[in-house]
C-alpha positions in Angstrom: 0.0 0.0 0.0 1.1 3.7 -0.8 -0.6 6.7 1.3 -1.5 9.7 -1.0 -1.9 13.0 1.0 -4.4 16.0 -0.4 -4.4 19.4 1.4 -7.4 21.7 0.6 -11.4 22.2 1.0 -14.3 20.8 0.5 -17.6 21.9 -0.2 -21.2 19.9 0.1 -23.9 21.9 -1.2 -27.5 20.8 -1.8 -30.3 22.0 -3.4 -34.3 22.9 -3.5 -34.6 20.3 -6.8 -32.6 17.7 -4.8 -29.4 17.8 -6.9 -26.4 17.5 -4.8 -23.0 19.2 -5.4 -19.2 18.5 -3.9 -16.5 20.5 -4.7 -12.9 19.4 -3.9 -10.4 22.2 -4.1 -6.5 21.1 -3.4 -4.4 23.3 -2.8 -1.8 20.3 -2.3 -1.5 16.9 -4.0 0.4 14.1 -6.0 -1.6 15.8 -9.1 -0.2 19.6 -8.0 -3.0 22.0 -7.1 -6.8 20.9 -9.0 -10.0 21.3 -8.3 -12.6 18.3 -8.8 -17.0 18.5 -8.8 -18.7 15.8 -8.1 -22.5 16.4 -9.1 -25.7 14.2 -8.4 -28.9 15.3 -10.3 -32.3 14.7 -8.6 -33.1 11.4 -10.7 -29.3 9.7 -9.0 -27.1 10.1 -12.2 -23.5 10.9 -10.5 -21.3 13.0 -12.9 -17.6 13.7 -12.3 -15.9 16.6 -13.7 -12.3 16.6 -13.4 -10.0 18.8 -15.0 -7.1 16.4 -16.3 -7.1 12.7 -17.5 -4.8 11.8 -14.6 -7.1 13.2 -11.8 -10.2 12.2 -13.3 -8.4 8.6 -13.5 -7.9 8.9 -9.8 -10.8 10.1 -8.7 -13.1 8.2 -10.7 -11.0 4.9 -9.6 -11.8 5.7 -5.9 -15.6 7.1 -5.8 -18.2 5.5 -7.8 -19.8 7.4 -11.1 -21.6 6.8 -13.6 -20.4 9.1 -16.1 -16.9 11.2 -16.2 -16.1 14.3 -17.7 -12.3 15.3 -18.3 -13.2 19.3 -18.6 -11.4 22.2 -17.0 -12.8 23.6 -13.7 -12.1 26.9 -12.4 -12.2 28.3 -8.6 -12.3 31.9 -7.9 -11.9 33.2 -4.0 -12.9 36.6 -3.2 -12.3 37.9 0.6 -12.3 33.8 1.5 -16.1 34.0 2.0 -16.8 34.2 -1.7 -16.4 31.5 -3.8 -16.9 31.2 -8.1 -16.6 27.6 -9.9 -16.9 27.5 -13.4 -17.3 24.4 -15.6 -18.5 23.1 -18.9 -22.4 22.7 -18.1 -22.0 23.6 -14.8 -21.7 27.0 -12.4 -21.7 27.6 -8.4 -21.4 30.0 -6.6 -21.7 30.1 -3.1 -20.8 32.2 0.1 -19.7 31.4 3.5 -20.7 32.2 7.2 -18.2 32.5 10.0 -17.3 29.0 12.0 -19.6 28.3 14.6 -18.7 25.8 17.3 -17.9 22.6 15.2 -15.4 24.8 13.2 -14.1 26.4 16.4 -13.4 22.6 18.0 -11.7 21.5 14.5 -9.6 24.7 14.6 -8.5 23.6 18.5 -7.1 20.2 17.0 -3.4 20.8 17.0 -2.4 20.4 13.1 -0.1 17.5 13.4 -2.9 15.2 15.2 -5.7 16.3 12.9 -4.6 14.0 9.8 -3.7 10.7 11.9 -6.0 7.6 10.7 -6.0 6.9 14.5 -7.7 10.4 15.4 -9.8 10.3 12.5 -11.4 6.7 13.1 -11.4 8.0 16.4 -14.1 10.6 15.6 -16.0 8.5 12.9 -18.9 7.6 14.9 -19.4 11.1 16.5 -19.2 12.6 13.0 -22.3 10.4 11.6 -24.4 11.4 14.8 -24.0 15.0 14.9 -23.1 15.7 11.0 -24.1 12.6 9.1 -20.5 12.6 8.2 -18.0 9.5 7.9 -14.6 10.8 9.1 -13.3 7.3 6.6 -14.0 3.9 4.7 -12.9 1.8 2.4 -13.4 2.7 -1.3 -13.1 1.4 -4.9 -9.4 -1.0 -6.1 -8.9 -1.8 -2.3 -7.8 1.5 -1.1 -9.0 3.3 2.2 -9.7 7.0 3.2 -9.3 9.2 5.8 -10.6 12.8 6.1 -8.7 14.6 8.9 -11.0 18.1 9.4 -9.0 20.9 10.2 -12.4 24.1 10.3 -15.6 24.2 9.0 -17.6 27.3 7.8 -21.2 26.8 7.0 -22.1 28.0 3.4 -24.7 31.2 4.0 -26.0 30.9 0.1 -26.2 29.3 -2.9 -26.7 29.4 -7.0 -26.2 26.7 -9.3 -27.0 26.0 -13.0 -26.7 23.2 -15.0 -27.1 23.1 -18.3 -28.1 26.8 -18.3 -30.9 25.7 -15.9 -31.1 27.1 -11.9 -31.3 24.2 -9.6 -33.0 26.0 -7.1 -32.5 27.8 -3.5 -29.5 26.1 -1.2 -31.0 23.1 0.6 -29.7 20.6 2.8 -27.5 18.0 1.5 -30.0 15.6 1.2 -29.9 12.0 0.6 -26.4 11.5 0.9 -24.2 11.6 -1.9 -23.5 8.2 -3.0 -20.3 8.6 -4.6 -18.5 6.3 -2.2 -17.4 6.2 1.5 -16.9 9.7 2.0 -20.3 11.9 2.5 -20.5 15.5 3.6 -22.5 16.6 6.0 -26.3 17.3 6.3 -25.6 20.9 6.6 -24.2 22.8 2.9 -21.2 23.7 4.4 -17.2 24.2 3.8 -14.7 21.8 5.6 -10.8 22.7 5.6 -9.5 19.2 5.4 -6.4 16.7 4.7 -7.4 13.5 2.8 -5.0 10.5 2.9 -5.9 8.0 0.2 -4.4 4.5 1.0 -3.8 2.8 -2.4 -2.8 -0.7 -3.7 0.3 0.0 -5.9 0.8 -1.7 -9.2 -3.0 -1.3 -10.3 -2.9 -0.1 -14.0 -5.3 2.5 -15.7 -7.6 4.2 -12.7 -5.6 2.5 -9.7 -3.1 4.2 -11.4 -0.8 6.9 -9.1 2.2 9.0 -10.3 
């Protein structure tokens, strides 16, 4: 096994016609800084759009999809509350609250303990009660996740389009996204976080890793 480490945000959004969006932005990777949407419409088609043939590879060979789309994907951050994402078929925008007290307990984690599987299972349990969050799982080609939360801001508002349509006022992100182990929770919201991705190494094509 090899342990992949991505540094970033995520964002779970969902919306009045039940379509459900997840944003990845990473700063950090083995890819170099991308950003990734993962997009469920009302009727359960889940739709990846990745901006590179090697990260879509990845992504698509951990969470489960049922159709991927190699397009670019473009994040705009304006004061760190206001955030722009741009791709083909697609547009959010979205703003954010200040941290309440689940980002002000994630913030006390010292940053060296935050990203340890042992912390993270640790919390796995309390996540799904009070967030309906898993904290990690196992995924697609044997390998094995682990989200290690580092703040959390709640997203205030909400537009998306897709396909030039509006998908309604923001809404709870409900069902769960079934994209694979990881979920987001109930709440839209924005999660600082470090993702280590345990993978299987010598897998070809999308258990590929560079």
């Amino acid at each position: 096994m090899r342990t992949l480490r991505f540094d970033g945000w995520i964002a779970g959004i969902g919306t009045a016609s039940g379509a459900r969006v997840v944003l990845g932005h990473w700063a950090r990777s083995p890819f170099g800084p991308f950003s990734d949407v993962m997009f469920e419409e009302p009727g359960g088609l889940r739709l990846l759009l990745a901006p590179s043939p090697e990260t879509a590879a990845f992504v698509a060979g951990t969470y489960v999809f049922d159709e991927v789309r190699v397009v670019p994907v473009a994040v705009r951050v304006t004061d760190r509350r206001h955030w722009a994402v741009s791709a083909p078929s697609l547009d959010l925008r979205f703003s954010t609250g200040r941290r309440g007290l689940p980002g002000l307990a994630l913030r006390a984690v010292p940053g060296r303990l935050a990203p340890r599987p042992g912390w993270i299972a640790l919390w796995d349990r309390p996540a799904r009660l009070l967030l309906g969050a898993r904290t990690h799982g196992s995924a697609r080609a044997g390998r094995h996740q682990w989200y290690g939360a580092r703040d959390l801001h709640p997203v205030t508002s909400a537009t998306v389009t897709y396909e030039g349509e509006s998908l309604g006022a923001l809404a709870p992100v409900e069902p769960p996204v079934r994209f694979g182990p990881g979920s987001t929770p109930r709440s839209p919201c924005l999660v600082r976080v470090t993702t280590r991705v345990a993978v299987v190494q010598g897998r070809s094509r999308t258990g590929a890793v560079p």
